[in-house]
C-alpha positions as CSV (number, residue, x, y, z in Angstrom):
1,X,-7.2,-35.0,-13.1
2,X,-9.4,-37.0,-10.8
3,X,-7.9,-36.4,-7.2
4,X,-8.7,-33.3,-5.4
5,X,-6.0,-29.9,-5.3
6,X,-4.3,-30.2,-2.2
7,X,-2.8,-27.7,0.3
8,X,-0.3,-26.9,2.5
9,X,-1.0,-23.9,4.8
10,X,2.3,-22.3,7.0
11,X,0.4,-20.3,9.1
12,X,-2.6,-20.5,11.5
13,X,-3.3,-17.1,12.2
14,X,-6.1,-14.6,11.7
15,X,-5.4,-15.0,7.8
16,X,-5.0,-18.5,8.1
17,X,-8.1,-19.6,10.3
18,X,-10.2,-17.1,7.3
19,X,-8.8,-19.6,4.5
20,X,-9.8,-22.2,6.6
21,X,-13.4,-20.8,6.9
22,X,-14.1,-20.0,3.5
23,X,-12.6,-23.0,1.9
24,X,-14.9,-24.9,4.2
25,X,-17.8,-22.8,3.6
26,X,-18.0,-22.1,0.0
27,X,-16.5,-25.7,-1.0
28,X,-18.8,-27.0,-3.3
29,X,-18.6,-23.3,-5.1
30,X,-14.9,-23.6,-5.6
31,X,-15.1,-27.6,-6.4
32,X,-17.1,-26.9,-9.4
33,X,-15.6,-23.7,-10.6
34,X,-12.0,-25.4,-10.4
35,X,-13.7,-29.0,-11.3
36,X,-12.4,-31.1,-8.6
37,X,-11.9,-30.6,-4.8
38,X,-9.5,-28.1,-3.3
39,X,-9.0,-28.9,0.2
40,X,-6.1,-28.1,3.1
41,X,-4.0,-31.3,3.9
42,X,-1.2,-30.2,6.3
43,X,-0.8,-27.0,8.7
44,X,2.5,-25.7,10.2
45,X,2.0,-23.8,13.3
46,X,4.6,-23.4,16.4
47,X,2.4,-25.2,18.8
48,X,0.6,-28.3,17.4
49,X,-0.6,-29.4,21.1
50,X,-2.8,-26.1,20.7
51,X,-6.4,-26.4,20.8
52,X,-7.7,-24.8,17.5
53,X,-11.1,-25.7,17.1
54,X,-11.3,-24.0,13.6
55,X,-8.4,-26.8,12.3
56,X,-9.8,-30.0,14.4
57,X,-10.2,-31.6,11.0
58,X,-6.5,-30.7,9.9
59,X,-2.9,-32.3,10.0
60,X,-1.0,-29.8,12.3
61,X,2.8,-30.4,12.1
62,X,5.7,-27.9,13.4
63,X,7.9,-29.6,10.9
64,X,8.1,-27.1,7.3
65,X,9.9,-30.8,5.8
66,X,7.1,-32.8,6.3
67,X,5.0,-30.2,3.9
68,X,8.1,-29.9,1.6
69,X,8.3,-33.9,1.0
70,X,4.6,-34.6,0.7
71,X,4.4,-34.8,-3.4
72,X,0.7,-35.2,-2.5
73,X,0.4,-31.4,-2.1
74,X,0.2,-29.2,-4.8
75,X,0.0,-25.7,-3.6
76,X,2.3,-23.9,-0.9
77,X,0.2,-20.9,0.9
78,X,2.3,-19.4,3.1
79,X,0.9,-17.0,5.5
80,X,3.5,-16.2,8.4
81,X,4.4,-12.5,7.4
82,X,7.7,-11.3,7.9
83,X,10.9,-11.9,5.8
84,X,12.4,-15.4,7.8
85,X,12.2,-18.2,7.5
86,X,9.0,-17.2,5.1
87,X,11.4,-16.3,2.0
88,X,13.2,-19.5,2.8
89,X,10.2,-21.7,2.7
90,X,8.6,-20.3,-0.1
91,X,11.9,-20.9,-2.2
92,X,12.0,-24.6,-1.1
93,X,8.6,-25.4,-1.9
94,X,9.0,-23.7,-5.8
95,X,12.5,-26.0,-5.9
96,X,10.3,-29.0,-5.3
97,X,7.7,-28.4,-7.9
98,X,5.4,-27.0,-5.9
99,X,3.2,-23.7,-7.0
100,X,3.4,-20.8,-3.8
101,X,0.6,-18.5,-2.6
102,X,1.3,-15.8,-0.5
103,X,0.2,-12.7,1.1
104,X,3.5,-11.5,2.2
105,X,4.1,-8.5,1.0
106,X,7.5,-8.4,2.7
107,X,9.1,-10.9,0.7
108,X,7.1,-9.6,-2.7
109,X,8.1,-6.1,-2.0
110,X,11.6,-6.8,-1.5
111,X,12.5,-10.4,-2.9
112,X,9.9,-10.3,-5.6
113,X,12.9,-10.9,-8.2
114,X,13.8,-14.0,-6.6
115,X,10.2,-15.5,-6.3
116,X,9.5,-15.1,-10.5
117,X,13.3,-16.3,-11.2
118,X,12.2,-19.4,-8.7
119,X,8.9,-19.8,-10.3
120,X,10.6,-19.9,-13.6
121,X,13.3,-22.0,-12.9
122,X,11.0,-24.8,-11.6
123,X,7.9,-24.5,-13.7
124,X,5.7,-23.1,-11.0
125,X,3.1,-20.7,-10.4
126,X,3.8,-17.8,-7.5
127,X,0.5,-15.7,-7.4
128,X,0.2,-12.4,-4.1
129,X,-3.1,-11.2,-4.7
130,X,-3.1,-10.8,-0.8
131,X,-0.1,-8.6,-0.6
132,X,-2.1,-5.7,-1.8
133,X,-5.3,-4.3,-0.6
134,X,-6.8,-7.0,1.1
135,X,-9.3,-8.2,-0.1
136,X,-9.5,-5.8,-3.4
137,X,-8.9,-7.3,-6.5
138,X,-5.6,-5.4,-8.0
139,X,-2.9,-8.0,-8.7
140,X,-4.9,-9.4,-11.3
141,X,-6.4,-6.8,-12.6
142,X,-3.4,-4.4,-13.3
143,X,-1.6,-8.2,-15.2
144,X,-4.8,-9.6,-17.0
145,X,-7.5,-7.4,-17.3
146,X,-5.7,-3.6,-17.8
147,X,-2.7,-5.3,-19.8
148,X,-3.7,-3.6,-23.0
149,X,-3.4,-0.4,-21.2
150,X,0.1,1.8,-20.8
151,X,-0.6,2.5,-17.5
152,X,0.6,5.8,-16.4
153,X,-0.3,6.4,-12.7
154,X,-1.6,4.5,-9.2
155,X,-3.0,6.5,-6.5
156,X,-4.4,5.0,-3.5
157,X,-5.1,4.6,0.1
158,X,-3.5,1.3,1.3
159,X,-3.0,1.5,4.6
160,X,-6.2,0.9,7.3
161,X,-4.3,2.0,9.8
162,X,-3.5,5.4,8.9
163,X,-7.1,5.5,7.0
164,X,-8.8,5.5,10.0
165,X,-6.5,7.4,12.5
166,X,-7.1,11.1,9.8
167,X,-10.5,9.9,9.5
168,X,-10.9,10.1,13.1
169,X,-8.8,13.6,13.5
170,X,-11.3,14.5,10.6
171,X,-14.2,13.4,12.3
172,X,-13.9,14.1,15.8
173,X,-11.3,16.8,15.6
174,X,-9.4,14.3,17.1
175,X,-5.5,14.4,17.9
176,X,-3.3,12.2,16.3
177,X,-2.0,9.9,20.0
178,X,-5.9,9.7,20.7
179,X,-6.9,8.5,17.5
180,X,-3.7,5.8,17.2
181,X,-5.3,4.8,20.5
182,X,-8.6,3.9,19.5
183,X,-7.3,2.5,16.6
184,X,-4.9,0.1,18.9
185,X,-8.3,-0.2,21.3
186,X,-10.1,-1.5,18.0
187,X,-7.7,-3.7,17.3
188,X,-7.1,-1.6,13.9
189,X,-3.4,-0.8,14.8
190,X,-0.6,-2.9,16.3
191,X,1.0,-1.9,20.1
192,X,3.6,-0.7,18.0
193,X,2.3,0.9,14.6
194,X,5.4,2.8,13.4
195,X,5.4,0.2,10.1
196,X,1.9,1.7,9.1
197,X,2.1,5.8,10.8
198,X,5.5,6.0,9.2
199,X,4.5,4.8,5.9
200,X,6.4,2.0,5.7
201,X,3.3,-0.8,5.2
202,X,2.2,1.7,2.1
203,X,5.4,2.0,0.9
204,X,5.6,-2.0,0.9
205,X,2.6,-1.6,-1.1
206,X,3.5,1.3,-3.1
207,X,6.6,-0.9,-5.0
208,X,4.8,-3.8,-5.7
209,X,2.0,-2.0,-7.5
210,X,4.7,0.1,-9.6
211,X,6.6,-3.0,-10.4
212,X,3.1,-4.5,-12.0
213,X,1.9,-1.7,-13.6
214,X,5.2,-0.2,-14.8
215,X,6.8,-3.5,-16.2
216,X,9.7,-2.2,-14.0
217,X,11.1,-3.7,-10.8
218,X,10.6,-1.1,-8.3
219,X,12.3,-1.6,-4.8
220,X,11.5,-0.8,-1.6
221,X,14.4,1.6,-1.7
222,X,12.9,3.3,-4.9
223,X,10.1,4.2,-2.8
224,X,9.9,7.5,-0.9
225,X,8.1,7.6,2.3
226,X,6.7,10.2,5.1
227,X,4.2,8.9,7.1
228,X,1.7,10.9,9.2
229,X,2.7,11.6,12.5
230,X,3.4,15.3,12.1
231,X,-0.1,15.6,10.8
232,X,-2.1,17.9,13.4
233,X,-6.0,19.0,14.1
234,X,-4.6,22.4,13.0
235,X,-3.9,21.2,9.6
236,X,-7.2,18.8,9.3
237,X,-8.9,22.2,9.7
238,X,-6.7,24.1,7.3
239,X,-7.6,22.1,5.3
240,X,-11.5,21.4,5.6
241,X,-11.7,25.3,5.0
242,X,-9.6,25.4,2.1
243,X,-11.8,22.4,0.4
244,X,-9.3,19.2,1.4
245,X,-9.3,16.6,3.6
246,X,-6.0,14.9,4.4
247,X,-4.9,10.8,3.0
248,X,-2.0,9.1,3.5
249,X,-1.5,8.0,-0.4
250,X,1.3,5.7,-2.2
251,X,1.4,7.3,-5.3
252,X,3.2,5.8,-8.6
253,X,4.0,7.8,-11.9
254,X,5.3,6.8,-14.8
255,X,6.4,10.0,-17.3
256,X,8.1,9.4,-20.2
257,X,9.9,12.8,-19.6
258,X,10.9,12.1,-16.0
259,X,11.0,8.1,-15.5
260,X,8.9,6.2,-12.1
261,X,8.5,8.4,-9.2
262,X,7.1,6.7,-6.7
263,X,6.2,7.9,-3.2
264,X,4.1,7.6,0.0
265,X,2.8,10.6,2.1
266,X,0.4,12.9,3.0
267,X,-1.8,14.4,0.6
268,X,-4.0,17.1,0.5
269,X,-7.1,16.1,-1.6
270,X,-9.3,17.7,-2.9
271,X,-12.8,16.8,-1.4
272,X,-14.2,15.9,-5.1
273,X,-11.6,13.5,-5.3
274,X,-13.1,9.9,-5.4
275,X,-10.4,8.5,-3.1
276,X,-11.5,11.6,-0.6
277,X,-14.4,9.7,0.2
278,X,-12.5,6.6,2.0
279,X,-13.0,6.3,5.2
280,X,-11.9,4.1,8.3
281,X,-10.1,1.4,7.4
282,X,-11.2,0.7,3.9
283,X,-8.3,0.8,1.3
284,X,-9.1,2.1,-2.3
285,X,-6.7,2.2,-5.7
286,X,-7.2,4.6,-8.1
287,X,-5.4,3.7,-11.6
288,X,-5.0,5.7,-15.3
289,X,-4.6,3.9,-18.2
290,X,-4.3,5.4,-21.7
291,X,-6.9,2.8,-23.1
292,X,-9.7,2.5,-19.9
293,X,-8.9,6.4,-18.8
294,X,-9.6,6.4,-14.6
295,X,-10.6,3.4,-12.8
296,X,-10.4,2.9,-9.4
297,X,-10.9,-0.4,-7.1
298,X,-12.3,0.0,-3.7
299,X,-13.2,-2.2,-0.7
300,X,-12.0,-3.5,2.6
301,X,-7.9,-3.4,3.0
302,X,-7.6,-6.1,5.7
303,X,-9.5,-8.7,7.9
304,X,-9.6,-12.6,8.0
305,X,-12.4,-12.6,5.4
306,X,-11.6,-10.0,2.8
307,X,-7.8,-11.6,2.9
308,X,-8.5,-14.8,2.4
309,X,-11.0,-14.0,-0.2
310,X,-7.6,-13.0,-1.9
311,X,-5.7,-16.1,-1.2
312,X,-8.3,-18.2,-2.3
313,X,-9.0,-16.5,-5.7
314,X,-5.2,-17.4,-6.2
315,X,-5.6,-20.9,-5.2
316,X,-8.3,-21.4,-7.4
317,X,-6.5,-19.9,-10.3
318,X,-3.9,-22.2,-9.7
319,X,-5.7,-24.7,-8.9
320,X,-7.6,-25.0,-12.2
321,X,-4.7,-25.0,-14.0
322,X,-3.2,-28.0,-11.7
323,X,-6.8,-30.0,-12.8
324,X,-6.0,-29.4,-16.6
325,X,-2.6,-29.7,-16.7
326,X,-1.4,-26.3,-17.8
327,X,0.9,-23.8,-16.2
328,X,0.8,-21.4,-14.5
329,X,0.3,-18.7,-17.4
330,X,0.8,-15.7,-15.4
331,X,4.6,-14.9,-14.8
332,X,7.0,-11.7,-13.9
333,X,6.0,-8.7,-16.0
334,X,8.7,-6.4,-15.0
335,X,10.7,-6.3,-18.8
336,X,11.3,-3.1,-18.9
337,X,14.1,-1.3,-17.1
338,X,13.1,2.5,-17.0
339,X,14.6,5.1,-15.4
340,X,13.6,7.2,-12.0
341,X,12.8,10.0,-11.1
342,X,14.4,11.9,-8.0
343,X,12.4,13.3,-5.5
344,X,14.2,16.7,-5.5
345,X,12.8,16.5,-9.5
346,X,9.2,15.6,-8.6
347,X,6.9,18.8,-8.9
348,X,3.6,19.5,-6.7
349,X,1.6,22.5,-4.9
350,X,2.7,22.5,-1.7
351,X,0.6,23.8,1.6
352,X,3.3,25.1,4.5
353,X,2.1,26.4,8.2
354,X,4.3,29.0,9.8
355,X,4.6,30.6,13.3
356,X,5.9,34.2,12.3
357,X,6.7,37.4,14.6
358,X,3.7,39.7,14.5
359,X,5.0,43.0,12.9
360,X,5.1,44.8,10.0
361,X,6.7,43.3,6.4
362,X,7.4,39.8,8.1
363,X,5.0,38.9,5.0
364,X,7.0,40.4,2.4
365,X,10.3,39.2,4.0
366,X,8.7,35.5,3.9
367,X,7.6,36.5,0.3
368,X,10.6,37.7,-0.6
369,X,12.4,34.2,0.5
370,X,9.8,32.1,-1.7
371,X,10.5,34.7,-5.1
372,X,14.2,33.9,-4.6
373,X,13.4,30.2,-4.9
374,X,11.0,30.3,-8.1
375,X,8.2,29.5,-5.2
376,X,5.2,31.0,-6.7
377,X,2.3,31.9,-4.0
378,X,-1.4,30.8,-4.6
379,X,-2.4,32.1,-1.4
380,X,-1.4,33.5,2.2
381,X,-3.7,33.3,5.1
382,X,-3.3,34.6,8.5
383,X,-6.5,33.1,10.9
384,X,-5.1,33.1,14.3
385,X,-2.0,33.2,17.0
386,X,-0.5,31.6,18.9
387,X,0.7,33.5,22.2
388,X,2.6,36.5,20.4
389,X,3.1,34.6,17.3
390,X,1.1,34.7,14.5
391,X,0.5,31.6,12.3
392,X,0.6,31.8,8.7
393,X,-0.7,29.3,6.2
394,X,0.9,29.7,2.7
395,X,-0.3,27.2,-0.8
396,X,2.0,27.2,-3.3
397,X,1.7,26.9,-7.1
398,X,3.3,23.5,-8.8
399,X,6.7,23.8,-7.6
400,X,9.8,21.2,-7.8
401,X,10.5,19.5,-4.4
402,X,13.9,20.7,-4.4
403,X,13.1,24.5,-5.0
404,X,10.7,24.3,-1.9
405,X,13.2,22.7,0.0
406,X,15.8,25.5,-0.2
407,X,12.9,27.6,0.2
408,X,11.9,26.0,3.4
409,X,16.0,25.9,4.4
410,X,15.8,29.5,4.0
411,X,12.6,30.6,6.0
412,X,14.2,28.5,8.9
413,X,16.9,30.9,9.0
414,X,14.7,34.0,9.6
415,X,15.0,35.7,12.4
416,X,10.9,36.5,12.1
417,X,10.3,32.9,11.3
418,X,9.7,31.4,14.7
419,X,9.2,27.5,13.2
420,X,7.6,26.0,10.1
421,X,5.2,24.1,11.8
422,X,4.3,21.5,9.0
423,X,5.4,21.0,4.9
424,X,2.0,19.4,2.8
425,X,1.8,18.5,-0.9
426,X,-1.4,19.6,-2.3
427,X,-3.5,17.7,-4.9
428,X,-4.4,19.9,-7.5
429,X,-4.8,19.5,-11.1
430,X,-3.4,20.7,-13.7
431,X,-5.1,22.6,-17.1
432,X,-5.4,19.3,-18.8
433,X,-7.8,18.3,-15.8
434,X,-4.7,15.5,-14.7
């Protein structure tokens, strides 16, 4: 091939100006690890009478058909977010021979099927490093360089957002409204942040990264998700003294017994954890493998930089393929169709805070309640009251989810149990160190 890889960008946001600017930057790097030039021919964007000094070089068109008929470019990178028209577009440009780079992780998360089935059909490469972690290599990794391994679990922080909001209530002592607010001052969370504090964003997250390492496809209705706006400077402090800090996680597990069981929530982690030690808004992904044991990938989970350093390492791949002729040799990995496992089935230690009536045997009536539900007791602590009410903070042993829920239905029915102030899985691990 003797004419350079060309592009067409949809999207001139903050992803799209940091393509842009590395591209630009590190050109000659990537023109002689590809062979030939890779350079951006054609921009959509709403507004082409915009001044974008960043793109002065750059077509600018408003018109998706004028990238779709130019057989000049080889490579589609979409960067709008959201599911319309992005989905749309993306399909179009595969039906017209064109490979697609993206770092939706809408449309992977929940119309991944359709994008490999697309890519397929029309002999094209589809490649999301971006979706995931920013600007962490784990797309990749998890198809090319772990494929040897049966991969049996993914733990990780993915969200920035939420990352740096329990940092801060770890930190400062803050609350959870003041430190959402400095992360929305900081420009860390959006004016409306319920897809990242709900868990949503990591649950996103959470399905594609089971589908890849599982060979399964995992939806977004697979997943299940509890973000952290119950979480309170009470139960940061619980559990600083008890030897945990607290991490929204996405956590995948595939047991041969059980199935997937995939989730997002908080966590209590123990502090010698590695993942314990991620802070702000820095995203890490801790993965077991049968073959490399523990490994975990770790950097920053978002930006213009880190992203694009993402979307370009997929162009490249791509594009070196285009300059030799080949394939794209990476397709869908999900062939396996394994079962799931229910939440009411999945089993952890649990950490519960109770407001309780301060008088005698309200501990063996709440005792009582958990023996009647197979809820073993690690420990009870009693620190301090509230008005008249004392506050109880109860860790369980491994328990299954459904047996602390009836437990939990039951307490609530106390007359001594004023309110169950917050529910917490613990991380602990088991004999075999796991």
């Amino acid at each position: 091939m003797d004419r350079p890889v060309t592009i067409g960008m949809l999207g001139s946001g903050t992803v799209g100006t940091g393509v842009v600017h590395v591209l630009k930057e590190n050109a000659y790097e990537i023109s002689q690890k590809v062979g030939v030039p890779v350079q951006i021919k054609t921009v959509l964007v709403r507004d082409t009478h915009k001044v974008r000094p960043y793109m002065k070089d750059l077509h600018l068109t408003d018109d998706f058909e004028e990238i779709l008929g130019d057989d000049a470019i080889d490579i589609v990178v979409e960067l709008m977010g959201g599911l319309h028209p992005a989905r749309e577009y993306m399909l179009a440009a595969m039906k017209a021979g064109k490979h697609v780079v993206t770092a939706n992780k809408d449309v992977v998360a929940q119309f991944g099927k359709d994008m490999f089935e697309a890519a397929e059909e029309y002999h094209t490469g589809f490649r999301f490093e971006a979706s995931v972690g920013g600007g962490i290599p784990i797309v990749t990794p998890i198809k090319e360089c772990l494929t040897a391994n049966r991969l049996t679990e993914i733990m990780g922080i993915v969200n920035g957002t939420t990352n740096y909001v329990l940092t801060k209530m770890t930190r400062m002592g803050s609350d959870y409204a003041s430190a959402l607010k400095e992360a929305q001052e900081k420009g860390y969370a959006e004016a409306d942040p319920s897809a990242d504090v709900e868990g949503l964003d990591a649950a996103r997250k959470a399905a594609i990264l089971a589908s890849l390492a599982f060979n399964t496809r995992v939806g977004l209705s697979d997943v299940s998700v509890e973000g952290i706006t119950k979480i309170t400077p009470e139960d940061i402090d619980y559990a600083r003294k008890l030897g945990y800090v607290v991490k929204l996680l996405a956590i995948a597990k595939d047991s041969l017994s059980q199935g997937i069981d995939v989730r997002v929530h908080p966590v209590f982690l123990r502090e010698s954890h590695p993942l314990a030690a991620v802070n702000d808004v820095f995203n890490a992904i801790f993965v077991k493998g049968n073959a490399i044991g523990e490994a975990m990938f770790y950097g920053q989970g978002a930006g213009a930089l880190p992203t694009a350093s993402a979307v370009i390492a997929d162009i490249v791949a791509l594009a070196r393929q285009i300059a030799k002729g080949v394939g794209d040799e990476i397709g869908c990995t999900c062939f396996a169709h394994k079962s799931f496992c229910r939440l009411d089935d999945t089993i952890s230690d649990y950490y519960l805070r109770l407001l309780v009536a301060d008088e005698p045997g309200v501990l063996g009536t709440i005792a009582t309640v958990f023996g009647t539900y197979g809820v073993s007791l690690k420990s009870v602590i009693q620190t301090r009251y509230v008005g008249d009410k004392a506050e109880i903070v109860v860790i369980t042993h491994r328990v299954q989810h459904r047996k602390m829920r009836e437990a939990e239905q039951a307490l609530t029915d106390l007359s001594v149990v004023e309110r169950i102030s917050n529910v917490i899985r613990v991380d602990t691990p088991r004999e075999d160190g796991t």
